[in-house]
N, C-alpha and C positions, 0 to 999 in steps of 0.2 A: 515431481516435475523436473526434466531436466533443465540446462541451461539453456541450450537452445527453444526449446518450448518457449519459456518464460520472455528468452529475447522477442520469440517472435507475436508474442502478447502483448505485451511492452512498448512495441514498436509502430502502435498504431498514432493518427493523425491526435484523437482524444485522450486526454488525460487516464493517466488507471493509476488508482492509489493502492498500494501494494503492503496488505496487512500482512506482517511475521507474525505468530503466535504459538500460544501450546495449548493444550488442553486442559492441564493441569492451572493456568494463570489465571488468576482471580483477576485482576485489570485488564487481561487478554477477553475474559466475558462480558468486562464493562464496555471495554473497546466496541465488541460485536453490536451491540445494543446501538451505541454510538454514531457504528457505518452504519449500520440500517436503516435507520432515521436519514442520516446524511445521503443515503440510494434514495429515498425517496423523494429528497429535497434535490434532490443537483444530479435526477435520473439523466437529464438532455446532455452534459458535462461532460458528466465522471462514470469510469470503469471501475469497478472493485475487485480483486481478487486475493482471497486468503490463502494463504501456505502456513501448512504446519511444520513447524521448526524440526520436530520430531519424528514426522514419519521419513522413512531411508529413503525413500525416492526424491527430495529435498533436501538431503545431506550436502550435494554439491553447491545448487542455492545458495544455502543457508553459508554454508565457506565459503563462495564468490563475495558477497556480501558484508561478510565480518557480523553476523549475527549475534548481540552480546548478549543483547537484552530483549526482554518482548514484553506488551509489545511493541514493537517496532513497524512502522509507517512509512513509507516513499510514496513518492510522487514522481510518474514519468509520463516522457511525451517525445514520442518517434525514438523510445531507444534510450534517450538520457534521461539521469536521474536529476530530477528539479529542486529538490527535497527530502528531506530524512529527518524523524526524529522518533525517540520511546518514549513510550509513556502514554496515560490516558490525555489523552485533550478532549472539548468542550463541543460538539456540535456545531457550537459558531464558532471559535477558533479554525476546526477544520474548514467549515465554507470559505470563511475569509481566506485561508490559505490558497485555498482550489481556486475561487476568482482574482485572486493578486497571478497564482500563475495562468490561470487561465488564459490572461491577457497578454503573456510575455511569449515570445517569439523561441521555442529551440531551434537550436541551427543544428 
């Protein structure tokens, strides 16, 4: 995906949580499990979309970003990033995040 694709995914009115992953990551599979549960809990909300760290057409992505670790989570809305963090989280850790931003205003 390039950068402009992404921005313009990114740049909608609703929320889209932006999984980095690999295929090879064992917490990267836990993660999947994770959002899927959480798409079906907060479907009216949230946007999801994965990028693999690894495949080349994500290369630039993955640099724009500063990719270190995966995986790696953002949270955006019209364009800004709300949020960012690696690692696996909890199901409700992630809801709770999504409705704390849910309610704040990007400008």
């Amino acid at each position: 995906m390039t950068l402009q694709d992404f921005n313009n995914i990114i740049s909608h009115e609703r929320l889209t949580l932006v999984d980095f992953y690999a295929t090879w990551c064992g917490p990267c599979k836990a993660t999947h499990k994770i959002l899927d549960r959480l798409e079906e809990v907060m479907i009216d909300t949230l946007d999801i979309i994965r990028i693999d760290i690894d495949h080349h057409e994500n290369t630039e992505l993955v640099n724009h970003y500063r990719i270190m670790a995966v995986p790696t989570l953002m949270l955006f809305r019209r364009g800004q990033r709300l949020w960012r963090e690696s690692g696996v989280l909890t199901v409700e850790t992630l809801a709770e995040i999504i409705r704390r931003y849910d309610k704040i205003e990007a400008y």
